[in-house]
C-alpha positions in Angstrom: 0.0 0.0 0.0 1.7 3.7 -1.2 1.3 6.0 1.7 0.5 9.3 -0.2 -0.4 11.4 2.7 2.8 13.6 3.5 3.0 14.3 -0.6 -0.6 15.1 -0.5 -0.5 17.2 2.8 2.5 19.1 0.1 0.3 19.5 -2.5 0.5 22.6 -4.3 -1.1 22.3 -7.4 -4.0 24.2 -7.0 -2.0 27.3 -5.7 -2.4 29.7 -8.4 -6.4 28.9 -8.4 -6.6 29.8 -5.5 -4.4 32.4 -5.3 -7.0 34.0 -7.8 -10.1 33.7 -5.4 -11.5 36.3 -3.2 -10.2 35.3 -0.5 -6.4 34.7 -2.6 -5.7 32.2 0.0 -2.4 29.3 -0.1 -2.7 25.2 -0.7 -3.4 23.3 2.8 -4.7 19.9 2.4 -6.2 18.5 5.3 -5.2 15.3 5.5 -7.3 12.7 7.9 -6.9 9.5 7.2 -5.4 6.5 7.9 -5.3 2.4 7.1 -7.7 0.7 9.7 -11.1 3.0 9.3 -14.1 1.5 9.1 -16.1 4.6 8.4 -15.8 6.6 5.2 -16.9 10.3 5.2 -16.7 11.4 1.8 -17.4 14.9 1.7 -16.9 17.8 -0.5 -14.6 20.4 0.9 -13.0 22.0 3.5 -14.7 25.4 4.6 -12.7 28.2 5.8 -12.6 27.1 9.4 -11.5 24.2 9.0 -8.6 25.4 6.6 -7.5 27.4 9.5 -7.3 24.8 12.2 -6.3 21.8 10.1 -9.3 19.7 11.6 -12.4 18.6 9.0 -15.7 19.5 10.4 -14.6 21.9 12.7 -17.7 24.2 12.7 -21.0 23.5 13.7 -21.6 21.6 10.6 -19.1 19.3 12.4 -21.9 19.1 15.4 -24.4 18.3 13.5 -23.0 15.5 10.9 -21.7 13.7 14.5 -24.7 13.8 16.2 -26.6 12.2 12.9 -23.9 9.9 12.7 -24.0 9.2 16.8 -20.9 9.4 17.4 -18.7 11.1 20.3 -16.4 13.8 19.3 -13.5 11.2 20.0 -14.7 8.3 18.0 -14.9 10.6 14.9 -11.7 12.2 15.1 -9.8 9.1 15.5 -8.6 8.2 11.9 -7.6 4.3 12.9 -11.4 4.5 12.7 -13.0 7.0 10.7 -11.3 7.9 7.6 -13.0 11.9 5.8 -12.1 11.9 2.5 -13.2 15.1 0.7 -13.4 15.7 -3.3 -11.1 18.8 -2.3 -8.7 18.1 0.3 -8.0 22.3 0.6 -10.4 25.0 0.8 -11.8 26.2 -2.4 -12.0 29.9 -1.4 -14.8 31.9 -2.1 -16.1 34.0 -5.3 -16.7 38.3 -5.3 -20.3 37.5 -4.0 -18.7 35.4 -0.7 -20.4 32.1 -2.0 -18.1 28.8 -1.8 -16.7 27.9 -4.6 -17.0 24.2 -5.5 -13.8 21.6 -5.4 -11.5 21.9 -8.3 -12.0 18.5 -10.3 -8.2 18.2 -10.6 -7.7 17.1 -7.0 -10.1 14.2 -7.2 -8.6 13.5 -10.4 -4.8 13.6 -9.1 -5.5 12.1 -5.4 -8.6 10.7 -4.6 -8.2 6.8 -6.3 -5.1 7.0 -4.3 -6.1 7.6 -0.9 -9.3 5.6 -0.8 -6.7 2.5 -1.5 -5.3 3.0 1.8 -8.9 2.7 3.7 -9.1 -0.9 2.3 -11.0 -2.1 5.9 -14.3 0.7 5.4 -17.3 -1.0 5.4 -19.7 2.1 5.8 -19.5 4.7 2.8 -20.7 7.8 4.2 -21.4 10.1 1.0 -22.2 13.9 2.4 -23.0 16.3 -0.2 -23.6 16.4 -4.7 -19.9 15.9 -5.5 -19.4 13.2 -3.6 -22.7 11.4 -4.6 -21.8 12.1 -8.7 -18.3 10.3 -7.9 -19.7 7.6 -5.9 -23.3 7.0 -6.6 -23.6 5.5 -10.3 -26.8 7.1 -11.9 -27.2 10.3 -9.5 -29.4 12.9 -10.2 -30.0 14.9 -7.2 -29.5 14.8 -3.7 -32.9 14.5 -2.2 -33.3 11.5 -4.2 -30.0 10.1 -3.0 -30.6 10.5 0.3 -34.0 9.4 -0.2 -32.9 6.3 -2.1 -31.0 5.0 1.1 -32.7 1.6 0.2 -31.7 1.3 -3.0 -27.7 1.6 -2.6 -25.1 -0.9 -1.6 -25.8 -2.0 2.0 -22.3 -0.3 2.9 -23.3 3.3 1.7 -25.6 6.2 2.7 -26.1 9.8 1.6 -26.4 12.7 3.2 -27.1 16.1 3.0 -24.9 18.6 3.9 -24.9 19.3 7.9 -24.5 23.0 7.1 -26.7 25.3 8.7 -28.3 26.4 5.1 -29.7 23.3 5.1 -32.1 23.6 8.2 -34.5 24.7 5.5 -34.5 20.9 3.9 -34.5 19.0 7.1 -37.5 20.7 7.9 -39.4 20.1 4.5 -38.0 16.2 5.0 -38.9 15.2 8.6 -38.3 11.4 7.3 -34.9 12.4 6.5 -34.5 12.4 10.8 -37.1 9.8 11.2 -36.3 6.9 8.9 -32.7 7.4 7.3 -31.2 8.8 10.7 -32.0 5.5 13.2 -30.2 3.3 10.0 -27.7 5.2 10.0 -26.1 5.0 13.3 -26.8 1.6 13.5 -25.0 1.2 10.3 -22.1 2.8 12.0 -22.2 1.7 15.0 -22.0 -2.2 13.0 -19.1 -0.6 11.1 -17.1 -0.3 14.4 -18.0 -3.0 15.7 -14.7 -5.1 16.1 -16.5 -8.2 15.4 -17.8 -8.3 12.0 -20.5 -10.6 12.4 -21.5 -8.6 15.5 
């Protein structure tokens, strides 16, 4: 197994991108992964937050996606167990208007293949946002009906909307989203840990 993390954590190649952004910000990868988890979070991108203190999910989106997925603050920090895997490993910046802007392609492109070969052990597939679902999710359309669709995918993946605040709006509009996919979920995961396969 190649261990790509310190040339990824070096990564540069998006410098002059984002050099060109609003907020004309350098490279940092945030690297948080290691061989062993059993819990995938793929995600979409680090926000500015979390660029500035190395950590994914620092923010209250953080809050959120661990209480859906039930897990302690610990537990989902500890990369021998949970491996978050983004479609940008750095922070895209943001445009004039202060909106995000989305993942550059090349860094799924250049790393991604790469560093979900050194999770070999996941079992759960955690897929959190549109980016991730296109890349993952053969035959996606759009997010509701990803998430919706929880049935329908391979026993070792769910979707999720993003845990950011702007989407309090949706959760409210889907209250089956917290009834129905949520209690699955953190069985699932809980399974997933679960040092005895079978158990």
């Amino acid at each position: 197994m190649l261990d790509i993390r310190d040339d990824l954590k070096a990564c540069t190649i998006c410098a002059e991108r984002f050099a060109a952004t609003a907020t004309a910000h350098r490279p940092n990868p945030v690297v948080w992964f290691a061989p062993g988890a059993r819990v995938l979070i793929a995600s979409q991108a680090p926000g500015l937050r979390v660029h500035e203190a190395n950590t994914p999910f620092w923010d209250a989106s953080g809050k959120r996606l661990r209480d859906w997925l039930g897990l302690e603050q610990a537990t989902f920090y500890d990369r021998s167990k949970v491996a978050i895997i983004p479609m940008g490993f750095c922070f895209p910046g943001y445009d004039a208007k202060g909106s995000d802007l989305p993942p550059p392609p090349v860094c799924a492109r250049t790393w991604r293949a790469q560093a979900l070969a050194m999770v070999p052990d996941v079992r759960l597939t955690v897929l959190i946002g549109g980016y991730a679902m296109r890349y993952h999710l053969p035959g996606f359309t759009r997010v509701t009906d990803a998430v919706a669709g929880w049935r329908d995918h391979a026993p070792g993946v769910f979707a999720l909307p993003h845990p950011s605040w702007r989407n309090t709006g949706w959760l409210k509009k889907n209250p089956w989203f917290e009834a129905e996919v949520l209690p699955r979920l953190r069985a699932r995961v809980k399974e997933a840990l679960n040092d005895d396969p079978a158990g």
